[in-house]
N, C-alpha and C positions, 0 to 999 in steps of 0.2 A: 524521560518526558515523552508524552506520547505526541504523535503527527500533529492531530488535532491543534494541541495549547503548543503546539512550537508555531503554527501560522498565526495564532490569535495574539502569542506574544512577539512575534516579529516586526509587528511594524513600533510599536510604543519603543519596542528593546531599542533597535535602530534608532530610534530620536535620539535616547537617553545619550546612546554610544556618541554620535554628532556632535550633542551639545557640552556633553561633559568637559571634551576637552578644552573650550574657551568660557568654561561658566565663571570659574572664578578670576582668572585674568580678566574678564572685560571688566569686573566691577573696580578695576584700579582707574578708568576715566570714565564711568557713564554713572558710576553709584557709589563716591568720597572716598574708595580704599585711599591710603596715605601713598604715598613712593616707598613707605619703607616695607608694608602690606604687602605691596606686588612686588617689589624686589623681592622679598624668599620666598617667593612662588614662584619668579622667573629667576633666579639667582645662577649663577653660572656652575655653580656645583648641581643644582637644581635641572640645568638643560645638560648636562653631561650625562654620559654613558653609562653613568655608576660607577668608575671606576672604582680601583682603592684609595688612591688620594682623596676621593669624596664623601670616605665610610668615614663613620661617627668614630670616636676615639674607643669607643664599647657599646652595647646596647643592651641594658638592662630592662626587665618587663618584668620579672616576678622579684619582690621582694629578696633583700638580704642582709646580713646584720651591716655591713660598710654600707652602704645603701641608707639600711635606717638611720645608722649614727650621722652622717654628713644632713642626711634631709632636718633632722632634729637640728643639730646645731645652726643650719641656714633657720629653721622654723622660729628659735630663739631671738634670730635679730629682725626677723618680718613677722607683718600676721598672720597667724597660723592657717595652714589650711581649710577652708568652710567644708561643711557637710557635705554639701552638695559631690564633689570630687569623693570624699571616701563613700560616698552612694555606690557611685559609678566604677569606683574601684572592687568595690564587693561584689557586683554585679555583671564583669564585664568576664564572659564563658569561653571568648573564639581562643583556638589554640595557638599560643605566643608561638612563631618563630624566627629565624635569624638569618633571613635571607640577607641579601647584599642588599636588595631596595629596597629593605626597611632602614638596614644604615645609611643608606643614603637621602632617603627624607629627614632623618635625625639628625643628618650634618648640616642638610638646606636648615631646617627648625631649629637648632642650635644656634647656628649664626645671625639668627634674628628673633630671639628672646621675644623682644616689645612688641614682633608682628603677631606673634602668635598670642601675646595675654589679649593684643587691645581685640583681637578677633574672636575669641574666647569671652573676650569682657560682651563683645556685641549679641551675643547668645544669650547676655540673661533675661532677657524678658520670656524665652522661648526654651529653656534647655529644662528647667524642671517640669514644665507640661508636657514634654519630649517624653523625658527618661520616665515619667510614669504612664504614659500612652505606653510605652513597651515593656515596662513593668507589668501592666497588668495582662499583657498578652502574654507573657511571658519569654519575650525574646532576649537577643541577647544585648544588653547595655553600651556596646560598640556602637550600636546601628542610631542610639539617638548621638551622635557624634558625630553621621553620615552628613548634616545641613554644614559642618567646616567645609570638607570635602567639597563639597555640591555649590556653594555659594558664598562661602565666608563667613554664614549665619548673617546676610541680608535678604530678608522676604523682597523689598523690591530691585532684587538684582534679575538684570536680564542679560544674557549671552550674546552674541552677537547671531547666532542662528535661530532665536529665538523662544530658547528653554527657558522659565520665570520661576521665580520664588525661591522656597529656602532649600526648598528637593529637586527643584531643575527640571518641571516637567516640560515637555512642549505639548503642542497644541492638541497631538494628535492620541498622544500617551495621556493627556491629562483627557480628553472625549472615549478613550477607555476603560477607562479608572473613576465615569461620574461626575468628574470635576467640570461644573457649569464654567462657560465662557459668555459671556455680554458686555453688551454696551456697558453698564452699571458695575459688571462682576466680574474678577478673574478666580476661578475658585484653584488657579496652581498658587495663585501668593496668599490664600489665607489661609494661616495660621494651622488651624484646627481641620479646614477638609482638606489641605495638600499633608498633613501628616497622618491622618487617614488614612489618605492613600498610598501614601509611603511605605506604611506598613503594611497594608492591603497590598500592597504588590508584591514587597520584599518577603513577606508569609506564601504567598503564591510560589513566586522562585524556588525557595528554601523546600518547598512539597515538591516541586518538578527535579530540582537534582540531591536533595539529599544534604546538602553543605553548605556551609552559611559563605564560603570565601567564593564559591562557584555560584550563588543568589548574587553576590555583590559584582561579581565579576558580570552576569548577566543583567543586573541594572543596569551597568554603563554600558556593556557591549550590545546587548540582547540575546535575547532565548538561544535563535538560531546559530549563530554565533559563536554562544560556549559550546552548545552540542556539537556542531561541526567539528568543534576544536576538541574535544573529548574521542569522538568516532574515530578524527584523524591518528589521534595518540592509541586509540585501542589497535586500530588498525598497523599500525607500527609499532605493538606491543611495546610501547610507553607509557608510564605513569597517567592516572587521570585527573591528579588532585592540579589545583590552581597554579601551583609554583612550578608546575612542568607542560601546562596546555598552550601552545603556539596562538596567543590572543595579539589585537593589536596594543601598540604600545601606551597609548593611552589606558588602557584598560589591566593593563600587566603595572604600572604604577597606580592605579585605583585603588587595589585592596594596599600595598605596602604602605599609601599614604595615613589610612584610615588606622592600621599597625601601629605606625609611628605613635601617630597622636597617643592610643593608648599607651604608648613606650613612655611619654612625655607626662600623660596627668599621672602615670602607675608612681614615676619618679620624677619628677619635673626638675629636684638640685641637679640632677644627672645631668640635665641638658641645660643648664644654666636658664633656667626657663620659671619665674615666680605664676604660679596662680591665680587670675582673678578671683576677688574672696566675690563669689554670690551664695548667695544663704540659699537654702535647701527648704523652700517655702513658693506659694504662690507667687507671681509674680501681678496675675493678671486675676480677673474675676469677667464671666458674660452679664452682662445687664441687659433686660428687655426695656427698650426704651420705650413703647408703647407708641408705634405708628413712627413714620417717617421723620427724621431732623437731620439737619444740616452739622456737617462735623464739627465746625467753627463753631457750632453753640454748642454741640455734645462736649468737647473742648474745656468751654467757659463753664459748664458745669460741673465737669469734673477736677478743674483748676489745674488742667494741664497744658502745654500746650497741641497747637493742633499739627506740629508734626509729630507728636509724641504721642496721637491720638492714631494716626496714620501707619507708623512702625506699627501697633499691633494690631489694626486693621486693614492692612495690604491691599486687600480682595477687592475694597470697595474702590472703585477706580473714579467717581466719581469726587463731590462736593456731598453731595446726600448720600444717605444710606437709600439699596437699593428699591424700586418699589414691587417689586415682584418676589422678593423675601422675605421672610421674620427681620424684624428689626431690630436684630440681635447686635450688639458693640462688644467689642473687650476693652476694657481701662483696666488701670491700675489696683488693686487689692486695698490702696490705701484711700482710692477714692469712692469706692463703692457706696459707702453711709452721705456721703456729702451731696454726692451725683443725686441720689435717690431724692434727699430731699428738695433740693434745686430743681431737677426734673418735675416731681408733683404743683411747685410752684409757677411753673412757666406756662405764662400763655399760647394758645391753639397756635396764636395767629405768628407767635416767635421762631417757634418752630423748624419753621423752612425761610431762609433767607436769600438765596442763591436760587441762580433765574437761570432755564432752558431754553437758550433762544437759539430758533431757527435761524443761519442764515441766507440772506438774500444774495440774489442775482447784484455785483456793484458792492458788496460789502468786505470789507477792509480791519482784520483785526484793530485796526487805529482806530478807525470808526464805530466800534463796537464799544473797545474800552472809551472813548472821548462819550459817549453815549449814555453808559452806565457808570460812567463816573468811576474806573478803576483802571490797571494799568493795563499794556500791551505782554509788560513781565508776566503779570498777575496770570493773563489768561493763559497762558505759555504755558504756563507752572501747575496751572490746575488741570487743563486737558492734555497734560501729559504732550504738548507736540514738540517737534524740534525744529520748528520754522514755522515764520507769518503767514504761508499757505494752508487756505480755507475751500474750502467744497460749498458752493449755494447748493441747498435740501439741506444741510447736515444739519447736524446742531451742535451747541456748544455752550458749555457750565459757564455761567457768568458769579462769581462769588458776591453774596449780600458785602455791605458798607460794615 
C-alpha cells in the first residue's frame, strides 16, 4: 500500500477500529437485543483468553460424509435448509482455518444456538440484497455476513462511540466514503448506500494488501495499523499473513469471528445451531413515491406497519421522506402492486401529515404535545431524543393525528 492511500485511509480505518469493538454489545440495551442475544457475545467463554477449555468440541468447515449424514438426519425432523444458505455455501472463497479463535467463537455460538438463529433471522429483509450486491462484484460471499459481525444485522444500531447502521460506519468514515449526513438523512443506516460503501471500501482494502483476511483486519483496525503490523513482522522476519500480525485484540477476534459464523451456516448440526429458513428471493422492492409523504401513510398504503416501514428505511431519520432527495422508499415485495395503486389514489393534500415546528423561547415538550394534540412519548420517539430537553431555534417532527 503506498504512503499516499495509507493517510487517506487512516482516519476512516481508526473509527471503524474504535467503534467495532462495542458495536454489537451496545445493541443489547439501546436497540431490543434479548439477554440471551448479549449473553453469547459477552459469555464468559466469549471474554476468556481462548483457552482450551473454551475450544469447541471440533471445528468443521468443508464438508464430510459424517458431517452430511448427521445434518441429513437433523434435516428429516426440521425444515430443511432454504436456498438462501446453500447460496452462500457455494459462494463462500476465503481459506478455512483452524486457529484456536475460530474454536473459540464456535464454543461462544454453540452455547447459544437460539442467539444466533433469532440474529440471523433479523437479516432477512437485508441478507439477499447483500449476498447479490457482492455477487455481482464478484467478491467473496463471507463479507455479506460482515453486518452479524458489525451490528447484529440491526441498521438502527448505534455504538456507544457513535458508529451507525448495519456496517458500523462513523461519521468521519462514512463523509469519506459519500455517505450524506442530515438533518433528514443518515446515509451510514440506509440500506442500499451504507452497503455500497461497504463494499466500496472492503474492494479498496483488498487492492492495497492483496488479502481478503488483512482487508478485514483493516476494516476494524485500519489501513495504518495493519501496515505497521506487517513492517513490524517483516522486520522481525516473521510471518505476514493475519494469523501471525501483532494487531489489537479487538481486531485479532474480528476475522476468527466472521470464520466461525461460516463454520456454523457450512454445518450448523455441528454446532447445535438450526437455520432460519429465509427463502432465497427479494425481500424488499424501491418505489418512487412521486414527491414527498409522510411514512405513516407510505405505511397505510403499503398495509404494513410503520415500524416495518422504518426497518427497511433506516436513513430516513425523520417522519417524512427527505426533501432534498428522490423520493425513493423500500417496502415490501409483497406490497408493491397494492402500494402503487393506493398511492395514484391519494390526495395532494394527504400526503404530508406531520408538522415542523420551530421551537420557541418558553416552550416545553408538554406544551408542544398538549398543543398538537399527541403525546410527550410520541415526540420522544420520533425525534429520536433521550430526554425532554429542547433547544428554542430548533425544530422538531410533530406526527399528523
Amino acid at each position: 500500500m503506498n504512503t499516499t492511500t495509507a493517510k487517506l485511509l487512516w482516519l476512516p480505518g481508526l473509527a471503524m477500529a474504535v467503534s467495532a469493538v462495542s458495536g454489537i454489545t451496545a445493541l443489547s440495551s439501546r436497540h431490543g437485543m434479548t439477554g440471551d442475544e448479549a449473553g453469547w457475545i459477552r459469555s464468559q467463554c466469549a471474554g476468556s483468553s481462548m483457552q482450551d477449555s473454551c475450544a469447541a468440541d471440533m471445528y468443521t468447515d468443508f464438508a464430510s460424509p459424517a458431517a452430511d449424514a448427521q445434518t441429513e438426519d437433523i434435516e428429516a425432523e426440521v425444515s430443511p435448509v432454504v436456498e438462501i444458505w446453500d447460496r452462500l455455501r457455494s459462494d463462500f472463497t476465503l481459506k478455512a482455518g483452524n486457529d484456536p479463535a475460530i474454536r473459540h467463537y464456535l464454543a461462544s455460538y454453540k452455547m447459544h444456538p437460539d442467539a444466533i438463529a433469532r440474529v440471523l433471522q433479523r437479516g432477512e429483509p437485508y441478507l439477499f440484497y447483500i449476498l447479490n450486491r457482492v455477487e455481482q462484484r464478484g467478491l467473496p460471499a463471507e463479507l455479506a455476513l460482515l453486518p452479524f459481525v458489525e451490528s447484529a444485522f440491526d441498521p438502527h444500531a448505534t455504538s456507544p462511540v457513535g458508529a451507525a447502521g448495519l456496517w458500523q460506519f462513523m461519521p468521519d468514515t462514512a463523509e469519506y466514503l459519500g455517505l450524506s449526513q442530515t438533518w433528514w438523512y443518515d446515509g451510514r443506516r440506509d440500506v442500499i448506500d451504507a452497503t455500497r460503501a461497504a463494499l466500496d471500501y472492503l474492494t479498496q482494502l483488498h487492492r492495497d494488501f492483496g488479502d481478503w483476511l488483512l482487508a478485514l483486519a483493516a476494516y476494524n483496525a485500519g489501513s495504518a495499523r495493519v501496515q505497521r503490523a506487517i513492517d513490524q513482522n517483516r522486520l522481525e522476519g516473521k510471518p505476514v499473513d493475519f494469523w501471525h500480525l501483532p494487531l489489537p485484540a479487538e481486531t485479532r477476534g474480528y476475522v476468527p469471528r466472521l470464520m466461525a459464523l461460516r463454520a456454523v451456516i457450512n454445518h450448523p448440526a455441528d454446532y447445535n445451531i438450526t437455520l432460519p429458513s429465509l427463502p432465497d428471493t427479494h425481500y424488499f422492492t424501491r418505489v418512487d413515491t412521486q414527491g414527498r409523504i409522510d411514512l405513516q401513510v407510505a405505511a397505510r398504503l403499503a398495509g404494513i406497519s410503520e415500524e416495518e416501514l422504518k426497518r427497511l428505511n433506516p436513513g430516513i431519520l425523520r417522519l417524512t421522506t427527505p426533501p432534498d432527495r428522490p423520493s425513493i422508499l423500500l417496502i415490501p415485495k409483497a406490497s408493491e402492486e397494492i402500494f402503487g395503486e393506493r398511492l395514484a389514489r391519494l390526495p395532494e393534500e394527504e400526503r404530508i401529515q406531520s408538522i415542523r415546528h420551530r421551537i420557541l423561547r418558553g416552550d416545553t415538550l408538554s406544551m408542544i404535545a398538549q398543543h398538537y394534540r399527541t403525546t410527550v412519548d410520541r415526540l420522544l420517539k420520533v425525534n429520536h431524543l433521550d430526554n425532554t430537553e429542547i433547544i428554542a431555534g430548533e425544530f422538531i417532527v410533530v406526527p399528523g393525528s
